[in-house]
GUDO-660360 format. One record per residue (C-alpha): residue number from 1; x negated, y negated, z negated. Coordinates in steps of 0.1 Angstrom, whole numbers. Example, Ala and Ser with C-alpha at 12.3 -4.5 7.8 and 13.67 -1.06 7.14 Angstrom:
residues 2
[1, [-123, 45, -78]]
[2, [-137, 11, -71]]
end
This chain:
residues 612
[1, [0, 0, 0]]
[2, [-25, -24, 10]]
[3, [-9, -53, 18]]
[4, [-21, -73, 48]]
[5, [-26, -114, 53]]
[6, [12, -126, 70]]
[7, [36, -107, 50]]
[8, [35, -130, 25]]
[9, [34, -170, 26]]
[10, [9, -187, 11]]
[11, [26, -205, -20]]
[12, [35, -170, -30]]
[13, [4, -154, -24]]
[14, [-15, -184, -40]]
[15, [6, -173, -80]]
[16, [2, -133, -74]]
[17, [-34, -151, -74]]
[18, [-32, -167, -106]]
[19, [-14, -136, -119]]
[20, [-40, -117, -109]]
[21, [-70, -137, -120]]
[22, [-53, -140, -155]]
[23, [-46, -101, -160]]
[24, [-85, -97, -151]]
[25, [-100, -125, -177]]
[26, [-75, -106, -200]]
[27, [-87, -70, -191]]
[28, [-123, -88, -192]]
[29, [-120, -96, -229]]
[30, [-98, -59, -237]]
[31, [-124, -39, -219]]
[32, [-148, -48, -242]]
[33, [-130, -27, -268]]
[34, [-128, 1, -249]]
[35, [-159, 4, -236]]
[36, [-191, 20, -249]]
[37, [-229, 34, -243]]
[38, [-208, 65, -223]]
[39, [-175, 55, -213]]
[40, [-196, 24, -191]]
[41, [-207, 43, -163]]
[42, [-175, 69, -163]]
[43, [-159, 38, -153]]
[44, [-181, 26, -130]]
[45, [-174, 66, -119]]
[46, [-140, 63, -118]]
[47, [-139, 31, -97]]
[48, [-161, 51, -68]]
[49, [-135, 80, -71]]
[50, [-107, 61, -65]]
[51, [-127, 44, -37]]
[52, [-132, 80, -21]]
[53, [-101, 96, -26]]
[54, [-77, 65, -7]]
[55, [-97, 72, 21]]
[56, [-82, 110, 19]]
[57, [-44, 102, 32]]
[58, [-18, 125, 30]]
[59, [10, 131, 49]]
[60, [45, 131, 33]]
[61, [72, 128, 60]]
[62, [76, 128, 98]]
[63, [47, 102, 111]]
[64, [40, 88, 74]]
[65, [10, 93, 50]]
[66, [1, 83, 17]]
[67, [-27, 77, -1]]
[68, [-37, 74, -44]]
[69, [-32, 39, -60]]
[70, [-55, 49, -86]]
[71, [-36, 27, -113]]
[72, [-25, 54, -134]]
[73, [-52, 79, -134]]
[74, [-76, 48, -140]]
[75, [-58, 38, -175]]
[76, [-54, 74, -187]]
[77, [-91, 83, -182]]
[78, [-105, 45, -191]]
[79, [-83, 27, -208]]
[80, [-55, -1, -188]]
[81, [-79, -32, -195]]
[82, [-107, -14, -180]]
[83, [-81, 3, -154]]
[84, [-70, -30, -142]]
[85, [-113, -39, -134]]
[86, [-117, -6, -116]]
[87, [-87, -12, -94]]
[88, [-97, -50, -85]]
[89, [-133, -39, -79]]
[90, [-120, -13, -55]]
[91, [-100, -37, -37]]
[92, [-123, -67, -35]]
[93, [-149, -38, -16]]
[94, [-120, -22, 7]]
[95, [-107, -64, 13]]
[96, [-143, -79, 20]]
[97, [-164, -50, 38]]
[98, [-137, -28, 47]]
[99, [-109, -46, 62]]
[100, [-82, -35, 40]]
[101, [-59, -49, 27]]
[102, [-58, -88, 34]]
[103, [-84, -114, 20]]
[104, [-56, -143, 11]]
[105, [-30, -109, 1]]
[106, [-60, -101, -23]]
[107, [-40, -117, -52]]
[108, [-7, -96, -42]]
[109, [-28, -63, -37]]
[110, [-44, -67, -74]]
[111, [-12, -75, -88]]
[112, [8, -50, -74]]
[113, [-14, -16, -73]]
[114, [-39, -28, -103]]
[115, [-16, -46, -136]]
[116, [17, -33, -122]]
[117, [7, 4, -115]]
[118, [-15, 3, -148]]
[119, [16, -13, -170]]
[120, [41, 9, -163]]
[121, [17, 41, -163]]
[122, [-4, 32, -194]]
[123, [31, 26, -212]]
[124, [49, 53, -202]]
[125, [14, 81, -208]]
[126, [17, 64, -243]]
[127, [55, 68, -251]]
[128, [53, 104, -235]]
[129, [22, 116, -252]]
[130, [38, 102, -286]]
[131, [68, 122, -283]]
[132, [55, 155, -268]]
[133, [30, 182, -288]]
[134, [-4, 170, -288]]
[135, [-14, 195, -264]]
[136, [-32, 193, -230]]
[137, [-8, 204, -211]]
[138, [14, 176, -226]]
[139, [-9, 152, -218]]
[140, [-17, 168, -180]]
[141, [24, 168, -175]]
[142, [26, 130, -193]]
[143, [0, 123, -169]]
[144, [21, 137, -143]]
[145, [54, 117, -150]]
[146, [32, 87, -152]]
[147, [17, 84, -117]]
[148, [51, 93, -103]]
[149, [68, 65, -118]]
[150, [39, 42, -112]]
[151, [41, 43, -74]]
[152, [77, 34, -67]]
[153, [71, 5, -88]]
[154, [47, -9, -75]]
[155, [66, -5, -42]]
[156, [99, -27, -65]]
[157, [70, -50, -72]]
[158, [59, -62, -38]]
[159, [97, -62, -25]]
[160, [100, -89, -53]]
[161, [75, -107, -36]]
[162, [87, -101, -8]]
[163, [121, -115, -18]]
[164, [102, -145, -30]]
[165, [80, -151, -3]]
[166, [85, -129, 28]]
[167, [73, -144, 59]]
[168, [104, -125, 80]]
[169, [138, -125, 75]]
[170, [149, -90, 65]]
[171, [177, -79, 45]]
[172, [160, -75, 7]]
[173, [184, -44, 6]]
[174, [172, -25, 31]]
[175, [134, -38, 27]]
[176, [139, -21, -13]]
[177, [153, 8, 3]]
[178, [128, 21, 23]]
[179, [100, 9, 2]]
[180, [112, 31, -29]]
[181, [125, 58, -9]]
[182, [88, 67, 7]]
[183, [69, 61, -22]]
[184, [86, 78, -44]]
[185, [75, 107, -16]]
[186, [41, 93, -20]]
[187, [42, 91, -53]]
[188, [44, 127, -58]]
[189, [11, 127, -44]]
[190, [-8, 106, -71]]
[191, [15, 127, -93]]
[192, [-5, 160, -81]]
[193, [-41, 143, -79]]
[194, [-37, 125, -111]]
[195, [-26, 151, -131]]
[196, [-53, 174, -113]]
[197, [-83, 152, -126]]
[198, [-65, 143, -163]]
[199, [-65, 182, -171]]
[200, [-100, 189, -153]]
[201, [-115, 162, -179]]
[202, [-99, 177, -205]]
[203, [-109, 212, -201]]
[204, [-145, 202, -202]]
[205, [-144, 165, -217]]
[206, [-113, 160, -235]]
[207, [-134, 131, -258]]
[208, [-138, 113, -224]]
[209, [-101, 105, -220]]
[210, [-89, 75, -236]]
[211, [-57, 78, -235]]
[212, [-52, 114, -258]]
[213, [-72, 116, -289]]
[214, [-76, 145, -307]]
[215, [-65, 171, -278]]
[216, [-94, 203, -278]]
[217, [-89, 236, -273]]
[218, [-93, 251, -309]]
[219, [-113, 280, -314]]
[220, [-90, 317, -320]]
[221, [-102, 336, -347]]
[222, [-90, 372, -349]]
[223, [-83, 382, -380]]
[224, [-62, 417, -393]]
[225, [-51, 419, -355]]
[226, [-38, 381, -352]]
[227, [-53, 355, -338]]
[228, [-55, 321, -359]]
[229, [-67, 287, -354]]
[230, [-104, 280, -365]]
[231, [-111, 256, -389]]
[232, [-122, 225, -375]]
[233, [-157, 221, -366]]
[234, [-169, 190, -395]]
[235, [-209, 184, -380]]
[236, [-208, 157, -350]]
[237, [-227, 171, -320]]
[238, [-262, 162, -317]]
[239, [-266, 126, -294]]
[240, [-290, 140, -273]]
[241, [-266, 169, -262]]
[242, [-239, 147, -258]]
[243, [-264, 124, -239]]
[244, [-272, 150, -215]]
[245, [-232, 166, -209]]
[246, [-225, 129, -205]]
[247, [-249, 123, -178]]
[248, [-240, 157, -159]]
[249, [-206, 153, -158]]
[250, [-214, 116, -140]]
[251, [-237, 134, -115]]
[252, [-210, 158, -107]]
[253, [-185, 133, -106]]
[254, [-207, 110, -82]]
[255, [-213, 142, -61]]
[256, [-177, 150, -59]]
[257, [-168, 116, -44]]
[258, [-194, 116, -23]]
[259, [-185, 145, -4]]
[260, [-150, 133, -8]]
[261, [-153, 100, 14]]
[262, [-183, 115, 31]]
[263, [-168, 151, 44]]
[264, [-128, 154, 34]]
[265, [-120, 122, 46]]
[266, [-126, 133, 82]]
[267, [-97, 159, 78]]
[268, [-71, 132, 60]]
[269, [-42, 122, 82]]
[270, [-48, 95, 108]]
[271, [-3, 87, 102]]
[272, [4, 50, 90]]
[273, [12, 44, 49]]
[274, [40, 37, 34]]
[275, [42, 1, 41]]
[276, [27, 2, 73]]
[277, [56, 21, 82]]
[278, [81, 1, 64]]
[279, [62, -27, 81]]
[280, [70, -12, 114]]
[281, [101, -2, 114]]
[282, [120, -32, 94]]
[283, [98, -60, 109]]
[284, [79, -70, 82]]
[285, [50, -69, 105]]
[286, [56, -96, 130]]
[287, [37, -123, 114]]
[288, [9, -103, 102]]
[289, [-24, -116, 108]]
[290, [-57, -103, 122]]
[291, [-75, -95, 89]]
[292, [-108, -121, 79]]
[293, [-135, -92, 79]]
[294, [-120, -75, 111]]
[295, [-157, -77, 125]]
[296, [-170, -64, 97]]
[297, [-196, -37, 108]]
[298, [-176, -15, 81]]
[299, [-140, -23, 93]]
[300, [-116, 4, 93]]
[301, [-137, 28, 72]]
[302, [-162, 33, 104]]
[303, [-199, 23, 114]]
[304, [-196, 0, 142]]
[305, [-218, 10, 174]]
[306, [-213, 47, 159]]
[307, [-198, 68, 186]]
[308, [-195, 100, 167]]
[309, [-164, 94, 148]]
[310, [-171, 120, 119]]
[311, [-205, 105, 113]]
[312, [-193, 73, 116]]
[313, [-162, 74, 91]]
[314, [-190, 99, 65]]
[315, [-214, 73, 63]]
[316, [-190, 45, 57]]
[317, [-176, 62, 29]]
[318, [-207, 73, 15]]
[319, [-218, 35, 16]]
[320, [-180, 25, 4]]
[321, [-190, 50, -24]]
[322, [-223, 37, -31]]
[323, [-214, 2, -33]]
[324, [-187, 6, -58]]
[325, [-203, 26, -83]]
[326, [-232, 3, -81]]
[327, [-206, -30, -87]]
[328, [-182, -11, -107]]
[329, [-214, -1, -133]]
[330, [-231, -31, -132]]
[331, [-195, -53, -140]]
[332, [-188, -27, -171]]
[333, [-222, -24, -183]]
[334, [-219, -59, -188]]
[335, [-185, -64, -203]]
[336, [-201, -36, -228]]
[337, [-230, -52, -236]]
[338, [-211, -89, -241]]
[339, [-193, -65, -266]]
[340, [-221, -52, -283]]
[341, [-241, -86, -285]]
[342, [-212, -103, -297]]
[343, [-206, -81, -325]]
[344, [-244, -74, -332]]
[345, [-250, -111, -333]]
[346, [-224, -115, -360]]
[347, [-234, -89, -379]]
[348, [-267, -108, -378]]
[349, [-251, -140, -386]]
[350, [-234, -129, -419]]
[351, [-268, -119, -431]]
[352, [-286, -151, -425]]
[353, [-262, -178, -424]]
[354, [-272, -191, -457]]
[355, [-303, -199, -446]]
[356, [-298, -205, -410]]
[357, [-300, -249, -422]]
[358, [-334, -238, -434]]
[359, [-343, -219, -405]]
[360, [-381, -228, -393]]
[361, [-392, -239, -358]]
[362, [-401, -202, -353]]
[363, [-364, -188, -355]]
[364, [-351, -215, -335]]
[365, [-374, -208, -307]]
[366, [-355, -203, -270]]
[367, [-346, -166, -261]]
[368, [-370, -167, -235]]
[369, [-401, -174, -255]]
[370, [-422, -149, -262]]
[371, [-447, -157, -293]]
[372, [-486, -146, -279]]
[373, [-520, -163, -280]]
[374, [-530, -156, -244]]
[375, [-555, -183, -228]]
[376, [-520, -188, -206]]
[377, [-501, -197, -240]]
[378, [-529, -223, -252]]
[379, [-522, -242, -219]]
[380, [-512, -275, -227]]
[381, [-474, -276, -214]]
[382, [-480, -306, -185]]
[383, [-504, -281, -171]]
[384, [-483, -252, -172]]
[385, [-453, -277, -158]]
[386, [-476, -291, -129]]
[387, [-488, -256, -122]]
[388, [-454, -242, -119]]
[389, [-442, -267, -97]]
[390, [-472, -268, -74]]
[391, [-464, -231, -70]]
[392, [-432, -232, -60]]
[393, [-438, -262, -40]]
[394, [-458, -236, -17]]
[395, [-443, -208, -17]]
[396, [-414, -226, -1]]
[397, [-435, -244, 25]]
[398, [-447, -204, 34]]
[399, [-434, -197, 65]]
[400, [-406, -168, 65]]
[401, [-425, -147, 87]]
[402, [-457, -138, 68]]
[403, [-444, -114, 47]]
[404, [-475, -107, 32]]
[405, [-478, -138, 19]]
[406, [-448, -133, -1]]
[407, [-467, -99, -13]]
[408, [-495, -119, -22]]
[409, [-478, -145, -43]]
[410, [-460, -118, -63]]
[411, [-497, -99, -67]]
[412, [-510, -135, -83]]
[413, [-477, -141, -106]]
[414, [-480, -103, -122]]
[415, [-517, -111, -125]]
[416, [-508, -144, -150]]
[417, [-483, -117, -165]]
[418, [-508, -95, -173]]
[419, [-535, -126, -187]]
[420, [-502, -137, -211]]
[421, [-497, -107, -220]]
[422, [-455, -102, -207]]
[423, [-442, -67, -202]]
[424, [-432, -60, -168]]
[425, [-397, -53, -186]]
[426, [-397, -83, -203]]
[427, [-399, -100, -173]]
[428, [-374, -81, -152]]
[429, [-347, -83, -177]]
[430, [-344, -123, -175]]
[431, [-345, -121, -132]]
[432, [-310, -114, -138]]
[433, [-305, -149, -137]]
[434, [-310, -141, -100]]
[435, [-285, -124, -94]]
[436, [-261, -148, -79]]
[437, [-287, -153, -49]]
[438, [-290, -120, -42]]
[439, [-259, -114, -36]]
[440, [-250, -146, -17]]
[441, [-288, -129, 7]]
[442, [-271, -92, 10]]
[443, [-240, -106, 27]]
[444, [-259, -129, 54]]
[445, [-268, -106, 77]]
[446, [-231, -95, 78]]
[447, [-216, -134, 85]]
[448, [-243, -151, 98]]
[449, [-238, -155, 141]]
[450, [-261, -148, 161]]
[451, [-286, -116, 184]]
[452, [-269, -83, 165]]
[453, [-294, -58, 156]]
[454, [-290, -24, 143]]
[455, [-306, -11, 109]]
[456, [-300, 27, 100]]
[457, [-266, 24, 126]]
[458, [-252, -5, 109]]
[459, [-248, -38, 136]]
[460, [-261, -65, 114]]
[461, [-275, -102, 125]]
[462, [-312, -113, 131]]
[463, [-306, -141, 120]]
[464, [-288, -129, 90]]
[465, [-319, -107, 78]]
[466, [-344, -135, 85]]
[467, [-322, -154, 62]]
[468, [-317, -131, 35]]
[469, [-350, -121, 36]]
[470, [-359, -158, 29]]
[471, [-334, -165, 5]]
[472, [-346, -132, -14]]
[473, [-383, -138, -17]]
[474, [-386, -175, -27]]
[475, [-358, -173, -47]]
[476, [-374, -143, -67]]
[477, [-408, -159, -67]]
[478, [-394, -189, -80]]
[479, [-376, -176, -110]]
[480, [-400, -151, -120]]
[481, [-427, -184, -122]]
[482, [-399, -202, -142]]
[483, [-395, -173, -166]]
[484, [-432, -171, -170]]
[485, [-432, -206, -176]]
[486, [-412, -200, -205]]
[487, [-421, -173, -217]]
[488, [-456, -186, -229]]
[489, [-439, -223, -235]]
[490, [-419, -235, -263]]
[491, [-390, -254, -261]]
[492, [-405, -284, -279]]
[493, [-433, -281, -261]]
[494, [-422, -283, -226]]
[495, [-400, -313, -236]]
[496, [-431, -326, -245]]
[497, [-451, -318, -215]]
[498, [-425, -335, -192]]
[499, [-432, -369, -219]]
[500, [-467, -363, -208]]
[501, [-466, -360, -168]]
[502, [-444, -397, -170]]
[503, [-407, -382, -161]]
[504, [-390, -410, -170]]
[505, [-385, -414, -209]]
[506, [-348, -417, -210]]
[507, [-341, -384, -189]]
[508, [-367, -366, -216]]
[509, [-346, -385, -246]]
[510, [-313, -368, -224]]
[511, [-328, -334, -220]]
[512, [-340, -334, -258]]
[513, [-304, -342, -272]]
[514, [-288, -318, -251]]
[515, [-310, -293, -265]]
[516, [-305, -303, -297]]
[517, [-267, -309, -298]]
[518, [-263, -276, -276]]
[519, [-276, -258, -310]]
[520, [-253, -281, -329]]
[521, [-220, -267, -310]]
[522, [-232, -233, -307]]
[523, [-243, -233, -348]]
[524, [-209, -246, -353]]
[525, [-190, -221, -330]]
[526, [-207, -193, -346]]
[527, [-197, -203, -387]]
[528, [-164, -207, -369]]
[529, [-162, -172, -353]]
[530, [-178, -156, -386]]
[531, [-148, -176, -407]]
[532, [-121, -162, -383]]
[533, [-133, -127, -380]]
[534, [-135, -125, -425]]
[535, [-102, -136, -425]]
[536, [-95, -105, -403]]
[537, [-85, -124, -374]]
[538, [-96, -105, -341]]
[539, [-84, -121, -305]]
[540, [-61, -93, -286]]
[541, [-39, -111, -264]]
[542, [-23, -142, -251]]
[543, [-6, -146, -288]]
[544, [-43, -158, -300]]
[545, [-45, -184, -275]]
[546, [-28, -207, -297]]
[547, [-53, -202, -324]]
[548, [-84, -199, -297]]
[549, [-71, -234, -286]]
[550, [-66, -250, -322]]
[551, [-105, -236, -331]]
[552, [-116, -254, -298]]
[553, [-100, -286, -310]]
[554, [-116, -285, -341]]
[555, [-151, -269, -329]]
[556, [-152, -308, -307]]
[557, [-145, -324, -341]]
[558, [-169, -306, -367]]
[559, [-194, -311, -336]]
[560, [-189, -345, -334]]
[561, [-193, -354, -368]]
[562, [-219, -332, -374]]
[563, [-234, -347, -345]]
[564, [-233, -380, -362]]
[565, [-250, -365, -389]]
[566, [-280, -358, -373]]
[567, [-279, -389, -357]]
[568, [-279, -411, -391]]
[569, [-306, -389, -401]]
[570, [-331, -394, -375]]
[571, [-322, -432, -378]]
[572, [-330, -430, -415]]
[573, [-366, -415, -409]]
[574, [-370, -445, -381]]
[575, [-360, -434, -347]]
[576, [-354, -464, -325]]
[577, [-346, -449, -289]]
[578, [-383, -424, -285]]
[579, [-387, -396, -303]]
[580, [-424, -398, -319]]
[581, [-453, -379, -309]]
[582, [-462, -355, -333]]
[583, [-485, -335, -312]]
[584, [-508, -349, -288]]
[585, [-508, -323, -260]]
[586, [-540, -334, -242]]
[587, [-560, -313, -217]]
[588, [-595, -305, -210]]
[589, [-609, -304, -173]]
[590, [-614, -269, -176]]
[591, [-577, -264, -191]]
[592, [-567, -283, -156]]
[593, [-589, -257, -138]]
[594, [-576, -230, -151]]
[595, [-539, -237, -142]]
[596, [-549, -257, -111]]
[597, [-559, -217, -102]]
[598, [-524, -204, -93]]
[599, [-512, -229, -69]]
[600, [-544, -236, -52]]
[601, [-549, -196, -40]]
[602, [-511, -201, -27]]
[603, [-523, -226, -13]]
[604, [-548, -211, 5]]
[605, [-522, -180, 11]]
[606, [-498, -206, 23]]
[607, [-524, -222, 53]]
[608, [-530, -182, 60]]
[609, [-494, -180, 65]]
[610, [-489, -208, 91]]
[611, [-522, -200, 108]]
[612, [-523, -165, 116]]
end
């Protein structure tokens, strides 16, 4: 039921947007509950599966097919915050590389087979589960009822829309007819799949599930000729082993949907769905437009300039695969770690918040810093600072085209890594910051015009790689010197460095208060959150906002006057507009030769570059 651009008019489409961007900063904030160090990558797991097995339609009446919505068996296996992600990452992939389902429909597509699927399954799992024995094959046949009754209404959701904002003029009646009739068919199918993967969990993961608790096969115990329940086992299993089963059952997972989108989905039926033949037969379908990615190289779930068709619809759902998993991990093993920092840093908070007034230079040091005494740590900061910026400077005067140059630049910044003494991990942890970029580079060669070119089948633009290949190095080289910078600089000190290299004064006066006013609000924020959470107050849902919005109010006014606070106190100890130098960062020739070093090799790389 992916719905196309056309059959819905914009104002319409536009709020399912706004719907749909509010249920996922609500599921963002309730995943983090329900996720931890092993339910993370199941859903990144489960995201990929649901990716693989809508490519695998099936038919359910003369000239129709059908295909899993996924809501359902996402929220019984995940939970229906984390559901509701898994469905709207598999959708933004299928909208933007695949061509399915409509980019401005991307808004009605969420809403409709993510929250309303996931709603009415989740709730009705629940209320079954609750009233049946706590068995699995209660919870398989709950399972069961669920993702039958989720299809169909997700079908009465988008006639709503429909109703609402149709583009053609049909008869509601006969538009809710048809819709309900074949996916109530359809629905039979998610019925049989879901219920199919809920009880395969649970014979060999039944912890995994999130929506049953407390479902495992107990152990029979003969005893005079009968055979008797076990006592419950009372030792926890050993981390490690559950570390390892945890891991295995991912791999076979992964493998399973890879051979899913890459082998079965060759044999699925090549029939319309449900609302493409709705679409068809009741007119829905005369304003439709040509989708936004219909040139995508991926489009239609095939390799362009492919000719073999099985090859060509295997490796596009091996990639389709890939590419969720990846996004769908990465998106939950943040949510999780948010989660885990969050309550970590509270924890931390309660412990030291006596003291945090007290708290010297060291503990207020920038996240970045790492404390050393490397000859690149007794720098004096304007060196460092001019050095830096030199660097970049010329690394973004290298021509594109020397690759090697770019090899050679990243040889000299790991060689100052190693003379300060960073861990390679240290310093890949904080290019996350890049991340943005690289994404922004790995869709260039896919929407930038220009000579195609084809890498490992796939029709991509020259253009586009040169690009991204640009955009990937320099951008790279220049965060990792950043993060070097400070990692072997102090806060205060770089402040004072800029003082020293003659920015203007009152932009090093703005920079310092921001810095210092930042810690303010985020001191206050944090005695706030600590108050709230002893009080037992924990933010669930859109009746905290009220309260969330009342703490923000008064976070701006215990800010403020704490903020004035400060103020009167630096006044009283005779500020008058500059902050006085306490340290005179002065530097030696040889402290300027040293750190004149980096930039002047790239230099010299850079004049390699444009010459050769």
């Amino acid at each position: 039921m992916h719905v196309p651009d056309g059959f819905i008019d914009a104002p319409v489409s536009v709020a399912a947007g706004v719907v749909a961007a509010g249920a996922v900063a609500v599921s963002l904030r309730g995943a983090r509950r329900e996720l931890d160090e092993r339910t993370a990558p199941l859903a990144g797991l489960v995201a990929a599966f649901i990716f693989a097995v809508q490519m695998l339609n099936f038919p359910v009446a003369a000239g129709t097919s059908g295909h899993l919505m996924g809501g359902a068996l996402a929220a019984i296996l995940v939970g229906p915050c984390t559901g509701v992600l898994c469905v709207a990452v598999v959708l933004l992939m299928q909208g933007i590389f695949f061509a399915d389902g409509g980019l401005t429909a991307l808004g009605v597509n969420v809403t409709v087979m993510g929250v309303v699927t996931v709603l009415v399954a989740y709730g009705l799992f629940r209320l079954l589960t609750g009233v049946l024995p706590s068995t699995r094959r209660s919870a398989t046949v709950s399972a069961f009822v669920a993702a039958l009754v989720s299809v169909p209404a997700a079908a009465a959701a988008f006639t709503l829309l429909y109703w609402i904002g149709g583009t053609t003029d049909i008869p509601i009646g006969k538009v809710f007819t048809a819709m309900v009739g074949v996916h109530t068919l359809i629905g039979i199918g998610e019925a049989v799949i879901t219920a199919l993967t809920v009880g395969a969990v649970l014979a060999v993961r039944p912890d995994l599930v999130h929506g049953v608790s407390g479902i495992a096969a107990p152990l029979k115990l003969r005893i005079d000729g009968e055979l008797v329940d076990a006592p419950a086992a009372t030792r926890d299993p050993e981390p490690a082993a559950a570390a390892r089963s945890t891991r295995g059952f991912w791999i076979t997972g992964l493998v399973s949907a890879f051979l899913l989108a890459g082998v079965v989905s060759f044999y699925a039926s090549a029939d319309p769905d449900g609302l493409e033949r709705v679409a068809a037969d009741q007119g829905i379908d005369e304003k439709a437009e040509e989708h936004g990615a219909a040139d995508s190289p991926l489009a239609d779930y095939g390799v362009g300039d492919i000719a073999n068709a099985r090859l060509s619809g295997g490796l596009a759902g091996v990639i389709g695969v890939s590419a969720t998993v990846v996004v769908g991990t990465g998106v939950f093993w943040v949510v999780r770690r948010r989660h885990e920092d969050d309550h970590g840093t509270t924890s931390r908070d309660s412990n030291s918040d006596s003291n945090s007034d007290s708290g010297s230079d060291h503990d207020r040091d920038h996240k970045l810093y790492r404390h050393g005494h490397s000859p690149v740590h007794d720098l004096p900061p304007h060196c460092k600072l001019a050095a830096v910026f030199c660097f970049v400077l010329v690394v973004v005067c290298t021509p594109r085209e020397a690759m090697w140059a770019f090899g050679l630049y990243a040889a000299l910044l790991a060689a100052v890594a190693a003379v300060a003494r960073v861990p390679a991990g240290f310093l890949l942890k904080r290019l996350v910051v890049e991340v943005p970029f690289v994404a922004f580079a790995l869709l260039m060669p896919f929407v930038v015009p220009g000579e195609q070119t084809n890498v490992l089948g796939v029709s991509v633009s020259v253009p586009g790689l040169w690009g991204a290949w640009n955009v990937l190095a320099k951008a790279t080289l220049g965060v990792a010197a950043s993060v070097l910078l400070a990692s072997t600089t102090e806060l205060r000190a770089v402040l004072l460095g800029l003082q020293r290299l003659k920015l203007p004064p009152l932009l090093v006066q703005i920079a310092s208060f921001m810095i210092r006013y930042g810690d303010v609000v985020t001191d206050e924020m944090r005695r706030m959150s600590i108050a709230r959470r002893s009080r037992g107050f924990e933010a669930r849902g859109v009746r905290q906002w009220r309260v969330l919005a009342t703490s923000a109010g008064a976070l701006f006014i215990r800010s403020y006057e704490r903020g004035e606070r400060v103020h009167l106190a630096m006044v009283s100890r005779g500020y008058a507009g500059a902050m006085p130098v306490i340290d005179e960062a002065t530097a030696t020739r040889t402290q300027w030769a040293y750190a004149a070093a980096l930039p002047a090799l790239a230099l010299a790389v850079c004049l390699l570059g444009w010459t050769l």
